[in-house]
C-alpha positions, 0 to 999 in steps of 0.5 A, a space after each residue: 113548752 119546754 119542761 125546766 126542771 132541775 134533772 135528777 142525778 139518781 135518776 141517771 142510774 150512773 154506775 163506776 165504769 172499770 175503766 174509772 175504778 182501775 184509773 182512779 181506785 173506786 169501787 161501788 160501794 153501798 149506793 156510793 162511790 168508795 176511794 179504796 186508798 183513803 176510804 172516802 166516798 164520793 156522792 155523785 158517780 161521775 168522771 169527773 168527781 173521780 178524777 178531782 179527788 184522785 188528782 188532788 189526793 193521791 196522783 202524787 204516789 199512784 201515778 206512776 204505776 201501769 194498768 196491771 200493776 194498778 190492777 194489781 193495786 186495786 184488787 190487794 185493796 179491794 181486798 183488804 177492804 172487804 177482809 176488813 168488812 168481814 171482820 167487823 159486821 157483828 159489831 156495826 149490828 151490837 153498836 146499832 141495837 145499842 145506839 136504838 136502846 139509848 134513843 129509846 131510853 131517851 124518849 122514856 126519861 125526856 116524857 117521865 115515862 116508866 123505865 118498865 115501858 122499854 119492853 112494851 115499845 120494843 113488842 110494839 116494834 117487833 110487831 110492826 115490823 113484822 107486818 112492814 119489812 120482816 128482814 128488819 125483826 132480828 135487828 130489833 130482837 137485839 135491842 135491849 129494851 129492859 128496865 135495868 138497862 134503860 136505867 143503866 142508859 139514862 144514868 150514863 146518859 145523865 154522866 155523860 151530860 155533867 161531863 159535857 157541862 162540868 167541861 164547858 163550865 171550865 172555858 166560861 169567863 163570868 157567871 151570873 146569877 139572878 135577874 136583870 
């Protein structure tokens, strides 16, 4: 019997080849293909995706260059892409401790839970993740879980939500009031 299962592309272990990175200005990057010129990623690692996206959106303007001056080419990029990732790692960090400071305040404000229960949640994180991935503590460490902070995350949480509907409140044609 024959099994008819979809295949599972993951399961392919399919890797950029030089050739495909120098022909069509790709590079692996963090499990995905990177387009070095426009910055966009492809999800499948294959030829054919490569050649479509180059075809449609760069072809014009690079086609024209050799195999060396493409090498060329794509190591200045390579480069600038990495220049750019060196410069920029602190901040990714201090805006992920961020965003999880205020996924946390959330939580608290949606459930009426005391501001002073950010610190508990974050001993309680710190903890657990020191018994399952370890790499992970010093991110959380940087997580400002404090009651002044959580207040300050729920004000700008509040501003931002009359922002949204003072916003929208300007497009609405009619208003209604009361029942039926």
């Amino acid at each position: 019997m024959v099994d008819k299962r979809k295949r599972e592309v993951d399961d392919e272990c399919r890797q950029i080849q030089e050739e495909w990175s120098v022909k069509y200005f790709f590079i692996e990057s963090a499990d995905k293909a990177l387009c070095v010129i426009c910055h966009e990623t492809v999800a499948v690692l294959n030829k054919y995706n490569f050649r479509h996206h180059y075809q449609s959106k760069h072809q014009r303007k690079y086609s024209q260059f050799e195999r060396n001056i493409r090498e060329e080419k794509l190591a200045k990029l390579k480069q600038s892409i990495n220049s750019k990732r060196s410069v920029f790692p602190k901040a990714s960090k201090q805006n992920e401790s961020i965003r999880a400071s205020f996924k946390v305040a959330y939580i608290l404000a949606k459930n009426g839970k005391p501001l002073t229960d950010g610190e508990i949640i974050k001993n309680c994180l710190l903890k657990n993740v020191d018994e399952l991935c370890l790499e992970k503590s010093n991110s959380i460490k940087t997580i400002t879980l404090g009651d002044n902070t959580v207040a300050r995350r729920i004000g700008d949480m509040s501003t931002n939500l009359k922002e949204q509907i003072a916003s929208n409140a300007k497009n609405f044609v009619h208003f209604f009031f009361g029942n039926g």
